[in-house]
DRENDO-1510 file (C-alpha; in Angstrom, 1 decimal, always signed):
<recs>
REC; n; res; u; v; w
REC; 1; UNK; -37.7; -18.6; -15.0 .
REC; 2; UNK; -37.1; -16.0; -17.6 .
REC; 3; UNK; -34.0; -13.5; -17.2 .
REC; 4; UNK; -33.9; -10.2; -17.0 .
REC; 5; UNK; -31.9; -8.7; -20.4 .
REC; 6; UNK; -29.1; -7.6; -18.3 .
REC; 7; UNK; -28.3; -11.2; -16.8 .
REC; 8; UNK; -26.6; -13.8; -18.6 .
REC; 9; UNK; -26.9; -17.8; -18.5 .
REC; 10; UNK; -24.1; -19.5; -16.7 .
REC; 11; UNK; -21.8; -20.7; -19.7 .
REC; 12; UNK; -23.4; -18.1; -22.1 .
REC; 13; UNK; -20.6; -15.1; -24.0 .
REC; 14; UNK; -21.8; -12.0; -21.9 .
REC; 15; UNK; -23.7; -9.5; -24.6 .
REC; 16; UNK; -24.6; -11.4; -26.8 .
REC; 17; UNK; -27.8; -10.0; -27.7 .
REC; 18; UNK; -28.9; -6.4; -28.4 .
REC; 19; UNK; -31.1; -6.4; -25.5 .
REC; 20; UNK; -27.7; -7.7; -23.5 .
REC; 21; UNK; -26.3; -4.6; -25.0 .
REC; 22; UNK; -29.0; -1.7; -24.5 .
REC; 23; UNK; -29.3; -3.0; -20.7 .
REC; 24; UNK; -25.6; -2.2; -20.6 .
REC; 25; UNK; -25.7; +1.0; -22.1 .
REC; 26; UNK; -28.7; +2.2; -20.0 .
REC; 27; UNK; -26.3; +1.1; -17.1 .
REC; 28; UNK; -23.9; +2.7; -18.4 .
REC; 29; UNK; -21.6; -0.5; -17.6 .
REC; 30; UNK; -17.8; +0.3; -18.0 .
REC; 31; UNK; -17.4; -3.5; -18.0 .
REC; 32; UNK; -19.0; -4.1; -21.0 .
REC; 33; UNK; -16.2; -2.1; -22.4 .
REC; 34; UNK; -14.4; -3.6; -25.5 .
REC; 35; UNK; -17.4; -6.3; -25.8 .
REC; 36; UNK; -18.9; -3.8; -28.0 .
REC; 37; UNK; -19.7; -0.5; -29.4 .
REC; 38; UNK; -22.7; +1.2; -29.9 .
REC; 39; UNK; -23.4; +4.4; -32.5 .
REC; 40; UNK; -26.0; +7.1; -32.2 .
REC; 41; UNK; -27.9; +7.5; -35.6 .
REC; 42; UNK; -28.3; +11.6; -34.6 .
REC; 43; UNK; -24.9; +12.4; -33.6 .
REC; 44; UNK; -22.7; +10.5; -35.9 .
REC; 45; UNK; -20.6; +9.1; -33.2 .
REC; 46; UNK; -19.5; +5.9; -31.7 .
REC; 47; UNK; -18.9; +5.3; -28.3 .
REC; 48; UNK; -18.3; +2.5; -25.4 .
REC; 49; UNK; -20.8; +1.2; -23.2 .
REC; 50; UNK; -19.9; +3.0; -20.0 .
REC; 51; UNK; -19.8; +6.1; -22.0 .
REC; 52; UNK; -21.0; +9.3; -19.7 .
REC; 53; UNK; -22.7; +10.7; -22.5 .
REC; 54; UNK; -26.8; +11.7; -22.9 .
REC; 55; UNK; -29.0; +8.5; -23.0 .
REC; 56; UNK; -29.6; +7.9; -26.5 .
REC; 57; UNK; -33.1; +6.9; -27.8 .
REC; 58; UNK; -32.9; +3.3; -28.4 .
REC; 59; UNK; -34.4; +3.4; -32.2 .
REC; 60; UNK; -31.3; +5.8; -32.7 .
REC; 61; UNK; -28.7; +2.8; -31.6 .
REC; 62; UNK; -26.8; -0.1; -33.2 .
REC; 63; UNK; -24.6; -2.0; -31.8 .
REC; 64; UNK; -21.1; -3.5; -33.2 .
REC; 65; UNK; -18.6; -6.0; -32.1 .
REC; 66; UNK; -15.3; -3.6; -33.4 .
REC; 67; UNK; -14.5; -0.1; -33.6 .
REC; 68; UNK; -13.3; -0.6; -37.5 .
REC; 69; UNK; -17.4; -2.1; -38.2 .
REC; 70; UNK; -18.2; +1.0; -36.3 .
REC; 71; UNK; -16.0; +3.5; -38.4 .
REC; 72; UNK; -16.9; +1.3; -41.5 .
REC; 73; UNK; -20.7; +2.1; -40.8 .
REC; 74; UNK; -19.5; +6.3; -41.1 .
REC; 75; UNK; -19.6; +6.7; -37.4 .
REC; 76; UNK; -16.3; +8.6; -35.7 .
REC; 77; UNK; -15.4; +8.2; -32.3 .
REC; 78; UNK; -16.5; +9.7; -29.8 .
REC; 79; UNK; -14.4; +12.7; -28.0 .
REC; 80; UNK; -16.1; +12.0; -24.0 .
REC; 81; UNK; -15.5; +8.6; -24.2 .
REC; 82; UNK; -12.4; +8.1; -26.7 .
REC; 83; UNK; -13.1; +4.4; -27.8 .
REC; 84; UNK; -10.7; +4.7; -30.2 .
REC; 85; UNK; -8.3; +5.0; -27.3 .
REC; 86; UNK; -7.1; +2.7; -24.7 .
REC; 87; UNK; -10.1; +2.0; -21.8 .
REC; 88; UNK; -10.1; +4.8; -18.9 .
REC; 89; UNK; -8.0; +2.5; -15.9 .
REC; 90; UNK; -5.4; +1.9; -19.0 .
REC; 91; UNK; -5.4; +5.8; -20.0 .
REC; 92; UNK; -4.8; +6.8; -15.8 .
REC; 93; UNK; -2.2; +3.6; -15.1 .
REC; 94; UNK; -0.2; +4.9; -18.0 .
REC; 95; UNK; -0.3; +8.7; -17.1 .
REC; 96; UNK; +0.8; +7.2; -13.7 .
REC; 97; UNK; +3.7; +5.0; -15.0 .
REC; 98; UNK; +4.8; +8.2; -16.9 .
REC; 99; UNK; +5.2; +10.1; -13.8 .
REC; 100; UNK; +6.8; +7.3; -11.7 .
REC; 101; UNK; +9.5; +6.8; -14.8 .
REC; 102; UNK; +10.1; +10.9; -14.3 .
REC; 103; UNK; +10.4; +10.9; -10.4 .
REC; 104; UNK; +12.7; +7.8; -10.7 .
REC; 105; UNK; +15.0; +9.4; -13.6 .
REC; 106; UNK; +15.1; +12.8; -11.9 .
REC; 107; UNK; +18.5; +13.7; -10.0 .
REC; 108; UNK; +15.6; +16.4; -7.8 .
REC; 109; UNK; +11.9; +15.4; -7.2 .
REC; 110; UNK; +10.0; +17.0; -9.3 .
REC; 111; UNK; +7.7; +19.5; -8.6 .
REC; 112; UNK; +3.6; +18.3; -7.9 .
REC; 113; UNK; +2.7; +21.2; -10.2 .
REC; 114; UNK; +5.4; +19.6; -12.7 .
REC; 115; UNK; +4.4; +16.4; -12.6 .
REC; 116; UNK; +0.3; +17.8; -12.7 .
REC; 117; UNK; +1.3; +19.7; -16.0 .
REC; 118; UNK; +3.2; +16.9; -17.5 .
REC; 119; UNK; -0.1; +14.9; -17.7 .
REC; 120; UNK; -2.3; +17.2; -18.4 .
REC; 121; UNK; -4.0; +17.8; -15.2 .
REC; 122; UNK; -4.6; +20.1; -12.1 .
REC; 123; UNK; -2.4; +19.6; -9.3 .
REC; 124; UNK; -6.0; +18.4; -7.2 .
REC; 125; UNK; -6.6; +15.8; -9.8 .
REC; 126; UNK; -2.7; +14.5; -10.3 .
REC; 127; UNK; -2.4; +14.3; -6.7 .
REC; 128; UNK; -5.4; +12.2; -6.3 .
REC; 129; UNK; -5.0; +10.2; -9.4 .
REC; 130; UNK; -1.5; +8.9; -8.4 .
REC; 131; UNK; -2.7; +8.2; -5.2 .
REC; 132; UNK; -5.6; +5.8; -5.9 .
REC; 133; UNK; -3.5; +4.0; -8.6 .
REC; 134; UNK; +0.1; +3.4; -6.5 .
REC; 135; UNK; -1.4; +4.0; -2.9 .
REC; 136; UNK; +1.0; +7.0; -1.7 .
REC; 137; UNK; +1.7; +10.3; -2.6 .
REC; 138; UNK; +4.3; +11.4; -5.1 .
REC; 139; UNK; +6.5; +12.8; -2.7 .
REC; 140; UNK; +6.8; +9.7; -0.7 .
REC; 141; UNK; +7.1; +7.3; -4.3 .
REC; 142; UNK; +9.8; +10.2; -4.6 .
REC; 143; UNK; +11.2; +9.4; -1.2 .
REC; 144; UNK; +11.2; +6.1; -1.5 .
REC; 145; UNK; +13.1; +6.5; -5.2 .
REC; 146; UNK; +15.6; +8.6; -3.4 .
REC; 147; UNK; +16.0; +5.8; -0.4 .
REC; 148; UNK; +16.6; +3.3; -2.9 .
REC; 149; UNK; +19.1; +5.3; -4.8 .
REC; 150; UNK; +20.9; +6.3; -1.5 .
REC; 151; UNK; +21.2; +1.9; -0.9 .
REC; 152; UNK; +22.8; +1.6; -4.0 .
REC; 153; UNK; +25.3; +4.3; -4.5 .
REC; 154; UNK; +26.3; +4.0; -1.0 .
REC; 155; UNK; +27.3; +0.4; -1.6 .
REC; 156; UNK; +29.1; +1.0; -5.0 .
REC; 157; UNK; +30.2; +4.3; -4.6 .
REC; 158; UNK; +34.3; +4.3; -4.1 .
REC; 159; UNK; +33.6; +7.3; -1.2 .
REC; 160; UNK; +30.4; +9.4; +1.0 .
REC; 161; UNK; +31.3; +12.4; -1.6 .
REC; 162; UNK; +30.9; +10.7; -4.3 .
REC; 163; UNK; +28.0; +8.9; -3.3 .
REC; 164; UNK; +25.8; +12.4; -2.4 .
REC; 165; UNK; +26.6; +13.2; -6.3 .
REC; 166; UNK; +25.2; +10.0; -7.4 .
REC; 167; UNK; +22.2; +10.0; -5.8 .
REC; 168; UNK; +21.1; +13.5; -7.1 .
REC; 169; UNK; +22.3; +15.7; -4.4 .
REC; 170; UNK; +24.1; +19.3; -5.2 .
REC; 171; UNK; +25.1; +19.8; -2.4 .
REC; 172; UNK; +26.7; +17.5; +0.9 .
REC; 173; UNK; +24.5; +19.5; +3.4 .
REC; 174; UNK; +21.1; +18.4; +1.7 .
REC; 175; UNK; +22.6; +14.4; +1.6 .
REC; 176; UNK; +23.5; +14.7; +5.4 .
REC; 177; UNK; +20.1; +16.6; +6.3 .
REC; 178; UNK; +18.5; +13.6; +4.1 .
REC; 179; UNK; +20.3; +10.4; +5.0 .
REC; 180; UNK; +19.1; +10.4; +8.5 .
REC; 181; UNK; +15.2; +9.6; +7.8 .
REC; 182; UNK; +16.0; +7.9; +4.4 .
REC; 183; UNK; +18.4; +5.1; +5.9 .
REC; 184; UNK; +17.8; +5.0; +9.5 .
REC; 185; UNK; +21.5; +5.5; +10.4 .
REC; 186; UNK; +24.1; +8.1; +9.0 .
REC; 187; UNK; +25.9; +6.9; +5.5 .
REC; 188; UNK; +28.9; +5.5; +7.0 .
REC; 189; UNK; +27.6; +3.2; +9.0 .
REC; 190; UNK; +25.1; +2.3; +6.1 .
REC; 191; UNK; +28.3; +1.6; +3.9 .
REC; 192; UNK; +29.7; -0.6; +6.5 .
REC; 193; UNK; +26.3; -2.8; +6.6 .
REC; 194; UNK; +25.1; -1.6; +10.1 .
REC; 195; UNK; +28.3; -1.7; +11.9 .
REC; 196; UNK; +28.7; +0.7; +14.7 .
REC; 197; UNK; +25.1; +1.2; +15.0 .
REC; 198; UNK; +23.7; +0.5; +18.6 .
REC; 199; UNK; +20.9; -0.9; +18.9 .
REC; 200; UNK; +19.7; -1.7; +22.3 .
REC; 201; UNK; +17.1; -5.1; +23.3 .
REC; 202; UNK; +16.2; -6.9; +26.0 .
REC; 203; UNK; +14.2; -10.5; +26.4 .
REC; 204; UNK; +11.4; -10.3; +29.0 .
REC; 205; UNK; +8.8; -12.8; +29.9 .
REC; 206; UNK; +4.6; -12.1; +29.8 .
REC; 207; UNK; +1.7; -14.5; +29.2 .
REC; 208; UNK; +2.4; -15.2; +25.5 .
REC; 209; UNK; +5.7; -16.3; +26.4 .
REC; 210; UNK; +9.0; -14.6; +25.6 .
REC; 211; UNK; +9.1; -11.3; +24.7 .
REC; 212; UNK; +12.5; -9.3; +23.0 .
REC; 213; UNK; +11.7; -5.6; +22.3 .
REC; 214; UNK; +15.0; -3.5; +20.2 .
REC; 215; UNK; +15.7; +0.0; +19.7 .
REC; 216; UNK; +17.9; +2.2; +18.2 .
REC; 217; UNK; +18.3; +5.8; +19.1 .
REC; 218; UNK; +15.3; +6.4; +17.1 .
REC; 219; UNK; +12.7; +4.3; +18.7 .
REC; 220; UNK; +11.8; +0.4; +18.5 .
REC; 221; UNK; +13.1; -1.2; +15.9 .
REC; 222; UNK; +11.3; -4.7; +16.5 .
REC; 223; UNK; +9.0; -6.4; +19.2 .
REC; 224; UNK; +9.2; -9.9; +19.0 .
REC; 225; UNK; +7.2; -12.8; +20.4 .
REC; 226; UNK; +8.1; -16.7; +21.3 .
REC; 227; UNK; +8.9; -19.6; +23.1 .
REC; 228; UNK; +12.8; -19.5; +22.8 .
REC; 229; UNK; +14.5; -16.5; +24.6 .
REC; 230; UNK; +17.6; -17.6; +22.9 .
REC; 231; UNK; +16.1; -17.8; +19.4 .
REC; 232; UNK; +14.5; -14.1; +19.0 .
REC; 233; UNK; +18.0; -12.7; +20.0 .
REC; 234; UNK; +19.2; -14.9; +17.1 .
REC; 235; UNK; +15.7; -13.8; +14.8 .
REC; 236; UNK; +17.3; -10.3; +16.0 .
REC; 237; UNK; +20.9; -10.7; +15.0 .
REC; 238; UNK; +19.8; -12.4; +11.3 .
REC; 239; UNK; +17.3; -9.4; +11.1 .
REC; 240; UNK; +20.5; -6.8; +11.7 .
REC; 241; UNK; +23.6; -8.5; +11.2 .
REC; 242; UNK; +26.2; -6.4; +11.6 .
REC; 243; UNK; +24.9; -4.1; +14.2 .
REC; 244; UNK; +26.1; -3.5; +17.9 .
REC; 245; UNK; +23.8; -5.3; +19.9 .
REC; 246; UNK; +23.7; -4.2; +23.4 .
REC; 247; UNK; +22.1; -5.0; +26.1 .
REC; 248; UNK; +19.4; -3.1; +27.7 .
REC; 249; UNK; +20.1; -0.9; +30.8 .
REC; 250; UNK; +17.6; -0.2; +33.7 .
REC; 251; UNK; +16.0; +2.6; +32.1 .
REC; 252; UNK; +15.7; +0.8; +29.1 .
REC; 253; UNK; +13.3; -1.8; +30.9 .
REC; 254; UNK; +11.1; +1.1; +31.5 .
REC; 255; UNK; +10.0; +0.8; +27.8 .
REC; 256; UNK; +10.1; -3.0; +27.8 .
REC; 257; UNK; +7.5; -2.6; +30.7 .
REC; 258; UNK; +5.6; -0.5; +28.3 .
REC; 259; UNK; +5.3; -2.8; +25.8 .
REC; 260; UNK; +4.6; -5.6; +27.7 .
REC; 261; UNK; +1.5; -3.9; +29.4 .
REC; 262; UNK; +0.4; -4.0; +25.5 .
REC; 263; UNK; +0.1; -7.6; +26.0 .
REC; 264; UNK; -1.1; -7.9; +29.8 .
REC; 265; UNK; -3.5; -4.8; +29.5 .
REC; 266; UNK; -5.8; -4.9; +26.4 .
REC; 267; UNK; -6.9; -1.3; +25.7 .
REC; 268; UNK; -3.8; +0.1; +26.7 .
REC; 269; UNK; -2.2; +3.4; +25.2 .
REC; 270; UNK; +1.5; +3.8; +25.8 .
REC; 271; UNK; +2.6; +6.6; +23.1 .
REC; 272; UNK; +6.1; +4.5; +21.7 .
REC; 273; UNK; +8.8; +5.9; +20.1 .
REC; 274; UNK; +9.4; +3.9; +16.3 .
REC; 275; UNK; +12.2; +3.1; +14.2 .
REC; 276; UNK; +10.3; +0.9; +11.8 .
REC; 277; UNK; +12.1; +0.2; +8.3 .
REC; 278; UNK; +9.6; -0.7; +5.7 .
REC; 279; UNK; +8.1; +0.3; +2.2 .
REC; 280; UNK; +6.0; +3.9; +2.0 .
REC; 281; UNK; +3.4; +1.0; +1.5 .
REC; 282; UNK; +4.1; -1.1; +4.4 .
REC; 283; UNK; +4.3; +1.9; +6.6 .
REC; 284; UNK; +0.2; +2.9; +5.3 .
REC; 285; UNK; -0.5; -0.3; +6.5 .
REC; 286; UNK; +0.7; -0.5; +10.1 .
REC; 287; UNK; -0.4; +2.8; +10.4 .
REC; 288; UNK; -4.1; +1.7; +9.3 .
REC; 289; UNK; -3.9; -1.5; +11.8 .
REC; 290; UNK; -2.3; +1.1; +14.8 .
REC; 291; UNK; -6.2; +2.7; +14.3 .
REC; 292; UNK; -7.9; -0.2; +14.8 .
REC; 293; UNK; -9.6; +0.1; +18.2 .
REC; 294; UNK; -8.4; -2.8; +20.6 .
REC; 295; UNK; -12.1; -5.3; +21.3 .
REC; 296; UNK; -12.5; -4.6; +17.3 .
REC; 297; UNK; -11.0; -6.7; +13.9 .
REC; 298; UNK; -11.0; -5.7; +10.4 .
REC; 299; UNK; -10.6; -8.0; +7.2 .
REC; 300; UNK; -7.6; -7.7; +4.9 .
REC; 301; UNK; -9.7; -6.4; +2.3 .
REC; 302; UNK; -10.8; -3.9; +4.6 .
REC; 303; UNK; -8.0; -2.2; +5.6 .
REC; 304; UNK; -6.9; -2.0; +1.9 .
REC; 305; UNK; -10.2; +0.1; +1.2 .
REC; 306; UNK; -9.0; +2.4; +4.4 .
REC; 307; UNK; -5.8; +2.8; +3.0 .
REC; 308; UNK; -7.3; +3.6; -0.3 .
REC; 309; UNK; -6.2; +0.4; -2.2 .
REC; 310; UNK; -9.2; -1.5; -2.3 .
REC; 311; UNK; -7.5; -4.4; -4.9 .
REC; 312; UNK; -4.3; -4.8; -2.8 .
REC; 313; UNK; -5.6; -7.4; -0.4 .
REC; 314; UNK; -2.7; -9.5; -1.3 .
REC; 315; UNK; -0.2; -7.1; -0.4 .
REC; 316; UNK; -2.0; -5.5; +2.2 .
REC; 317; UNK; -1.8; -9.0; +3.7 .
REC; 318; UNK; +1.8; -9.8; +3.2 .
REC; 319; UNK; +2.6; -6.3; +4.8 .
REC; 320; UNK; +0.7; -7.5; +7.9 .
REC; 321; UNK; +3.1; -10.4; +8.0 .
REC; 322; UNK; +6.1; -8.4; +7.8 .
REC; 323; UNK; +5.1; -6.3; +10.5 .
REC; 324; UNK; +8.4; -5.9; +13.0 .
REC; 325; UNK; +6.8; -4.5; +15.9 .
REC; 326; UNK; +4.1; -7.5; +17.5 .
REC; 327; UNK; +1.3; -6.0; +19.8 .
REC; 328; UNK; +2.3; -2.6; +18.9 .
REC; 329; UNK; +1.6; -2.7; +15.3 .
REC; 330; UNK; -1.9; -4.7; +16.0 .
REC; 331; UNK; -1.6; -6.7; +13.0 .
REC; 332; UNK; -3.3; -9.1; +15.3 .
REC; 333; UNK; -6.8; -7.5; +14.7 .
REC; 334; UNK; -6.7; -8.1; +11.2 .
REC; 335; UNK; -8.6; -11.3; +10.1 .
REC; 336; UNK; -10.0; -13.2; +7.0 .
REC; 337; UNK; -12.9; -12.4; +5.6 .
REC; 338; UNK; -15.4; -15.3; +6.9 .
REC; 339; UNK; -13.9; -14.4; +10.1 .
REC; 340; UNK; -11.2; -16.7; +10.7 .
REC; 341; UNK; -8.1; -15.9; +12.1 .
REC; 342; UNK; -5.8; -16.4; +9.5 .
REC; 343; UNK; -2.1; -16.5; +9.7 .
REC; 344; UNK; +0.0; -14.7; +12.7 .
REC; 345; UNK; +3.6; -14.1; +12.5 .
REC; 346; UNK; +4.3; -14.9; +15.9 .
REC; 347; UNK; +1.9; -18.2; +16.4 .
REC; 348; UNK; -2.0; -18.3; +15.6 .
REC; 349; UNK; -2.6; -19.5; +19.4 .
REC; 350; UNK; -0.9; -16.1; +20.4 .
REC; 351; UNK; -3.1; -14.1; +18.1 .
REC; 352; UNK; -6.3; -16.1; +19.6 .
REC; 353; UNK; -5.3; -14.9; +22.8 .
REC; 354; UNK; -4.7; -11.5; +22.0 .
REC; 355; UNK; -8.2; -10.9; +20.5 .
REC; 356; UNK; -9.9; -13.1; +23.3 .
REC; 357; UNK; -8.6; -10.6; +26.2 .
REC; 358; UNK; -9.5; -7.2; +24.2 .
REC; 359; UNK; -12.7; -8.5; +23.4 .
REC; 360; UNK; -13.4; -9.3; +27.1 .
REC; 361; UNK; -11.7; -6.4; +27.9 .
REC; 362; UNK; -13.7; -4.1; +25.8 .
REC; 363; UNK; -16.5; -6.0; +27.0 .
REC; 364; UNK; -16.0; -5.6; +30.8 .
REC; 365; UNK; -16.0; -1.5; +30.6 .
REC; 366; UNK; -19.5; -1.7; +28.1 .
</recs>
């Protein structure tokens, strides 16, 4: 059967013929970039094969396997394309790097119009650069910098004061307004590893088995699912060791209730207070999995397109598994892409379950 020029032979070097070539440049096929160059005869220039450029003629075309034949032959580069600099996705990781190595160093966050200026570009197309390419916005990579400045000072620093200084602040007002959402708990009880914070749980029973749900003054800090009442309260105690773990009171097992209708009623809403402590990454995640509709499921690689990372699979799935919060985070929905199940923190036979009730669920009230 003859090939089309585009397709190659299994085993044969991809473009290795002019017609290889011309298909590429008619497709304009940013793969095919460094593989060759071609030149245009009327212009004088050079350019890659996913160049954006006018469709040359084809009589108007050579082709070379270097820039330096190319230059050699009289041609200069092209200024849409720039082969003579690195490829596009290199150009835009590096303007990106730039900026993170600038938020990081800087004692303030600097500025979106800054930081948009700095590379070269509007504030629209920074934004929306640095977005695609790290998967958050630069004021939460620059909230994330500052929570990871505030862990470190805070355990080196000799004192609070001069901790705040270290980590950028001018002022002791703006590090107290800050600490709060950055850490979870106020810097004190940060420096002493947890200690003094309450954090309230209780160990129910439903159909999966034993349930322990935690929270701190915030909101739930951890829903956790097993066959050992004994071991989840140890799971919690490794998870915050030097915390004040305190047992739940009545009105307490009012939101224990809540959460176990989660499991016992698929479909049901209960609007639950959080205390979650995870990555500006992690946190895009279990938000994407808290909108996928109870009956439904969604592939890893999935949810990383809906949170605009479409080649994190990998880490999209590994911040399924560190979900804290079972049945309310619905990592539980997420599966592989030839539809099995997967992995499940919490058991796979518990996960099974899960989506076997919502699907019946959903399919009783069709």
């Amino acid at each position: 059967m003859a090939l089309a020029a585009h397709q190659v032979p299994t085993g044969a070097k991809p473009y290795a013929t002019d017609a290889q070539r011309w298909a590429a440049v008619q497709r304009r096929d940013a793969r095919a970039d460094g593989h060759f160059y071609y030149s245009v005869r009327t212009t004088g220039v050079y350019c890659r094969p996913g160049c954006g450029a006018r469709l040359p003629r084809r009589e108007n075309v050579a082709f070379y396997g270097n820039r330096a034949a190319a230059e050699a032959a009289g041609f200069r580069p092209c200024k849409r394309c720039r082969p003579d600099a690195p490829p596009p996705p290199k150009r835009r990781a590096a303007i990106v790097a730039t900026a993170c190595r600038a938020i990081e160093a800087a004692d303030e966050p600097p500025a979106l119009a800054t930081l948009a200026r700095d590379a070269g570009m509007s504030r629209f197309h920074f934004h929306r650069l640095f977005k695609s390419v790290t998967g958050v916005t630069p004021r939460a990579y620059a909230t994330a910098c500052r929570a990871k400045r505030l862990h470190a000072v805070l355990s080196r620093a000799g004192s609070v004061t001069e901790a705040f200084y270290d980590a950028g602040f001018n002022s002791s007002g703006r590090f107290y307004a800050a600490t709060d959402a950055l850490l979870g708990m106020r810097p004190l009880a940060f420096r002493a590893g947890g200690a003094g914070t309450a954090i309230r749980f209780a160990v129910g029973q439903c159909s999966l088995g034993a349930i322990l749900v935690a929270a701190t003054a915030k909101g739930i800090c951890a829903i956790m699912l097993g066959d050992d009442a004994e071991r989840l309260v140890r799971d919690l105690q490794d998870r915050f060791p030097k915390a004040q773990l305190v047992g739940g009171d009545r009105s307490f097992e009012r939101l224990v209730a809540q959460v176990v209708g989660l499991v016992e009623r698929p479909g049901a809403v209960a609007d639950l207070p959080f205390d979650l402590r995870g990555t500006a990454f992690q946190h895009r995640v279990w938000q994407a999995l808290r909108a996928i509709p109870s009956g439904t499921t969604a592939t890893y690689s999935e949810l990383a397109k809906r949170i605009g990372r479409p080649r994190a699979v990998r880490a999209v799935a590994q911040a399924c598994a560190a979900n804290p919060a079972a049945v309310a985070i619905p990592c539980h929905r997420v599966v592989r892409r030839d539809g099995g199940l997967g992995g499940y923190r919490w058991g796979i036979e518990r996960k099974r379950a899960l989506l076997a009730r919502e699907s019946k669920s959903q399919g009783a009230r069709a």
